[in-house]
VEXMAR-645215 format. One record per residue (C-alpha): x negated, y, z negated. Coordinates in steps of 0.1 Angstrom, whole numbers, padded with zeros to 4 digits, always signed. Last residue first. Layout:
N
XYZ;...
***
This chain:
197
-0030-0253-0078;-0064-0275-0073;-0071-0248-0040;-0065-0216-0066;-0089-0233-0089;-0112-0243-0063;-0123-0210-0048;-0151-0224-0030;-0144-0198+0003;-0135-0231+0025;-0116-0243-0003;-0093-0217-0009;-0091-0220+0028;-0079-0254+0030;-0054-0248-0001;-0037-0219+0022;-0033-0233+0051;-0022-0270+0052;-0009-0273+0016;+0004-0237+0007;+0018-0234+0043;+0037-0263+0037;+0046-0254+0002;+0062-0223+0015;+0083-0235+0045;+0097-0261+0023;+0109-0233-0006;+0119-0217+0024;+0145-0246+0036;+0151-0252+0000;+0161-0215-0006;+0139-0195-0030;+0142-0184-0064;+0126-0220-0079;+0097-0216-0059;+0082-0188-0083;+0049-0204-0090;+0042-0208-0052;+0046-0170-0048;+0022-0164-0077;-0005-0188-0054;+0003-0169-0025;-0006-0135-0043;-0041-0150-0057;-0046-0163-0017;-0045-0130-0006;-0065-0113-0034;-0090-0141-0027;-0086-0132+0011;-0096-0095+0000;-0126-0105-0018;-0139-0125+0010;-0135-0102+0029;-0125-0106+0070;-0091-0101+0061;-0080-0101+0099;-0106-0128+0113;-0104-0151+0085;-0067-0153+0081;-0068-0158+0118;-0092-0184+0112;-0062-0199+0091;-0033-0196+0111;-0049-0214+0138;-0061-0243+0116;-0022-0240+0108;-0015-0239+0148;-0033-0272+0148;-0016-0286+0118;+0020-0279+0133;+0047-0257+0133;+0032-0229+0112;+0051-0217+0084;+0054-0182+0077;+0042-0167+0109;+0018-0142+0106;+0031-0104+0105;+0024-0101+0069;-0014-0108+0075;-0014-0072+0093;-0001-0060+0059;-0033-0066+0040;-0051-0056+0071;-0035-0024+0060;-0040-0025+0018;-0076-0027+0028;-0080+0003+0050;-0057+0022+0022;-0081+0011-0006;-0113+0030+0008;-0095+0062-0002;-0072+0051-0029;-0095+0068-0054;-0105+0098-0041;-0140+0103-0023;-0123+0107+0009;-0098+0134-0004;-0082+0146+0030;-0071+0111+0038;-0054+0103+0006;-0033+0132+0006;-0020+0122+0037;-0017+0085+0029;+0003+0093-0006;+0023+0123+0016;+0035+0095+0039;+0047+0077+0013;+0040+0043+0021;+0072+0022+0024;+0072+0027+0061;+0035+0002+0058;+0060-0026+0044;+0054-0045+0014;+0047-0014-0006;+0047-0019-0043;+0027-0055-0045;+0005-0042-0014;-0003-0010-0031;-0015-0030-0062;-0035-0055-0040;-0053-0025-0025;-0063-0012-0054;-0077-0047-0067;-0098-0044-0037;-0111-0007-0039;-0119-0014-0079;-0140-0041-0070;-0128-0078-0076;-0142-0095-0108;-0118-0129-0101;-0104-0131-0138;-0086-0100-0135;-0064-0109-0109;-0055-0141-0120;-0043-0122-0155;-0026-0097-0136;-0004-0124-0116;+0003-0142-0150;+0016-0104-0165;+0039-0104-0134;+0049-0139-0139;+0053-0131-0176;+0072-0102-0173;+0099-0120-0149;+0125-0090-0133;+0092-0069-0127;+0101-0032-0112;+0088-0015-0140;+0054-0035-0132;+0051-0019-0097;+0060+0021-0114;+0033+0015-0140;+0008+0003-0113;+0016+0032-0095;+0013+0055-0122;-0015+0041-0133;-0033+0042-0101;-0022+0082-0092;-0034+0089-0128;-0065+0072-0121;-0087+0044-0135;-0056+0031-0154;-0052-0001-0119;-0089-0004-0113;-0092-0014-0153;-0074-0050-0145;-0044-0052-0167;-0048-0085-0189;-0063-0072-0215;-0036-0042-0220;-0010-0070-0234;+0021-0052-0211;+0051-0036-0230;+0086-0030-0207;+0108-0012-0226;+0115+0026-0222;+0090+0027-0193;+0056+0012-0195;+0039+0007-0228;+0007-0008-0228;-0004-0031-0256;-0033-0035-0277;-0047-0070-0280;-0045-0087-0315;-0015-0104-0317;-0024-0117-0277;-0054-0134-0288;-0035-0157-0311;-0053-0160-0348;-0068-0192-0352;-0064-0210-0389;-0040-0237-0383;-0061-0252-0352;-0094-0244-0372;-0090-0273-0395;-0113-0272-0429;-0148-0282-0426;
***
């Protein structure tokens, strides 16, 4: 048998790409369908991923993303986090419009995307492992979905990967939190590969 390594044609040649903006292309298999199920979703999405100063952290964020099987309402959620990190970011006309179509696409979304926000509030590194153990069944308590804490910890994990950008005394702050909050509950829900990270 002849040798397959020389022979393998790379996934990514053969994926169809999404064009976003003038110049920003996306390999479509990594975009999780909840995000083109809509024009108001790909929009948003396309608007998010415009915004990326690092393509491949973006398109490495996706790819976790994907990879979990989250519903549609979830992965929604997580897109309007990534674009608004505060709730006066919202447009107000986008949560208007949102509450008068209930069967719309954003509409069980929103709920999500707010405890999303409510997490914000925590403190970014606890001062000890008791107010970590804290931290985390209050993780727990606001999320309350297991689905949405994955989408939590997914979004931790891309902020670990991009330590470099941060200040020593946050990049400190960050992998503390990582190893006494964030690990323990990725292993809690059995999510191993985010814990191992």
């Amino acid at each position: 048998m002849g040798n397959l390594s020389e022979t393998e044609i790379s996934e990514d040649i053969l994926s169809p790409t999404i064009t976003i903006g003038h110049s920003a292309d996306i390999n479509s298999s990594v975009v999780p369908e909840a995000f083109l199920t809509s024009p108001e979703a790909t929009s948003l999405f396309e608007n998010w991923y415009s915004k990326q100063s690092n393509p491949d952290a973006a398109a490495s964020l996706l790819k976790n993303l994907k990879q979990l099987s989250l519903s549609p309402a979830t992965l929604q959620a997580a897109l309007l986090f990534l674009q608004y990190q505060a709730a006066d970011d919202l447009p107000k006309e986008f949560e208007y419009k949102t509450s008068i179509d209930s069967k719309g696409s954003f509409s069980d979304a929103l709920p999500l995307y707010h405890r999303m926000l409510k997490v914000q509030q925590f403190p970014v590194r606890p001062k000890n492992s008791e107010q970590a153990e804290l931290t985390l069944r209050m993780l727990l308590t606001v999320l309350g979905d297991v689905q949405l804490l994955t989408v939590f910890l997914v979004l931790q994990l891309q902020q670990l990967e991009q330590l470099d950008s941060l200040s020593p005394k946050e990049r400190d702050e960050t992998a503390w939190t990582a190893l006494h909050v964030h690990a323990p509950l990725a292993g809690r829900l059995g999510i191993f590969w985010i814990k191992a990270e």
